[in-house]
C-alpha positions in Angstrom: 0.0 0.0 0.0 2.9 2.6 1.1 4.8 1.7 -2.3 2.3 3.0 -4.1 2.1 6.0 -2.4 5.4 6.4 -2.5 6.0 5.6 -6.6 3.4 8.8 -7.2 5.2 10.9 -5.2 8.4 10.3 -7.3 6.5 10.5 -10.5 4.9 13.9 -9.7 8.9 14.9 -8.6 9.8 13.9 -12.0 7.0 15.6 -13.5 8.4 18.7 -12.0 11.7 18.1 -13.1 10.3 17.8 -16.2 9.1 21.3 -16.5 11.6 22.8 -14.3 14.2 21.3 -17.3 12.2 22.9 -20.2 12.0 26.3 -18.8 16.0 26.3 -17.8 16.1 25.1 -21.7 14.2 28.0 -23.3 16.5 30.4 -21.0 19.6 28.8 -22.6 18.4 28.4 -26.3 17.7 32.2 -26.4 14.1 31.1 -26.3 12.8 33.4 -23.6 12.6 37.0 -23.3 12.0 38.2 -20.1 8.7 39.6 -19.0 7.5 38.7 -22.2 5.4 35.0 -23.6 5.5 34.9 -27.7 6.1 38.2 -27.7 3.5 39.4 -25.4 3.9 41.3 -22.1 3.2 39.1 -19.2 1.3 40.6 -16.3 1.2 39.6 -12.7 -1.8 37.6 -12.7 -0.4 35.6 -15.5 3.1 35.5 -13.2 0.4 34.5 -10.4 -1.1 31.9 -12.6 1.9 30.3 -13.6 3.1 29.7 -10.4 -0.9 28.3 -9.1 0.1 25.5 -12.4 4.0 24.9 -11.6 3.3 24.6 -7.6 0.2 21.4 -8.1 2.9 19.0 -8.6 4.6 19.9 -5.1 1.9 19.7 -3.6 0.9 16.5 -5.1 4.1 15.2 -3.7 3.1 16.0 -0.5 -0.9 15.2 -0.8 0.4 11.9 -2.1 2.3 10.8 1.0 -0.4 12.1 3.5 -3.8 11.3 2.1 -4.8 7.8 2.0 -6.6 5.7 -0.4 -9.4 6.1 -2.2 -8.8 9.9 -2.2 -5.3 9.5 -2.5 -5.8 7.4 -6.2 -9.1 9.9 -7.1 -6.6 13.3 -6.7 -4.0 11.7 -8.1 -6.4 10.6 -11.4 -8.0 13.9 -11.7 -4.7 16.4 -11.6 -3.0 13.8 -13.8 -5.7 13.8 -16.5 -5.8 18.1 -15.7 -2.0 18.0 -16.6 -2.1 15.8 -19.4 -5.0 17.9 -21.2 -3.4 21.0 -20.4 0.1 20.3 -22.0 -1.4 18.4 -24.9 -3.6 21.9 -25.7 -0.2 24.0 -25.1 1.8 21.4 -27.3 1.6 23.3 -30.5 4.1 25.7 -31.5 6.9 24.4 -29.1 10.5 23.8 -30.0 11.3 19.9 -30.4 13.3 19.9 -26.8 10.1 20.9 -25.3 7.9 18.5 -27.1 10.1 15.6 -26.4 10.1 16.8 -22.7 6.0 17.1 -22.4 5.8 13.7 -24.1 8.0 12.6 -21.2 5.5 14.5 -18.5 2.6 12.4 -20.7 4.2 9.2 -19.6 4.7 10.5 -16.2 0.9 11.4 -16.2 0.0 8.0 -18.1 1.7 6.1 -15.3 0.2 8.5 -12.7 -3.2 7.5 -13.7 -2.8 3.7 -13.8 -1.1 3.5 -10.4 -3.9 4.8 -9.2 -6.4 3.2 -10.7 -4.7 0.3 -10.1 -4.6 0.5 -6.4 -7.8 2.2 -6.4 -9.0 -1.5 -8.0 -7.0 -3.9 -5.9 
């Protein structure tokens, strides 16, 4: 039961890595102009926005170890399949080191949703 608890909270830590490494890659590709997105000045709700998406998967490393089962697997399903959508709507448009890199994050998420609906079954 703990192992699978455990598993998540390493896949969401990868997820993060995941986008962590993509944003450090735009900065060193020459790929990111500060204050700005494609071109666009960025304001502080969409700074405060940003940081609401990039801070779920911390938390669901922490929700992950602390909540048990059947919540645990249901949170775990529904932020997955939130991510997933979300970076498959974003996917267009993005250099190939980014798409390889969200591909990865679907993986993470596809893995996400059947440990949990695995243990959510057993």
């Amino acid at each position: 039961m703990e192992d699978v608890k455990i598993i998540l909270a390493f896949i969401w830590v990868a997820t993060m890595l995941c986008f962590l490494l993509g944003d450090v890659l735009r900065i060193y590709a020459g790929d990111f102009k500060s204050g700005e997105i494609g071109g666009k000045p960025v304001s502080h709700k969409m700074y405060f926005g940003m940081a609401i998406i990039m801070v779920i998967p911390i938390v669901m490393v922490v929700l992950t170890v602390i909540l048990d089962f059947p919540v645990n697997g249901w949170v775990n399903i529904i932020v997955a399949i939130f991510f997933f959508v979300f970076n498959l709507i974003g996917i267009k448009g993005y250099k190939a080191y980014d798409v390889f890199l969200l591909v990865v994050s679907f993986i993470f998420n596809t893995l996400t949703v059947w440990y949990a609906v695995t243990r959510l079954l057993a």
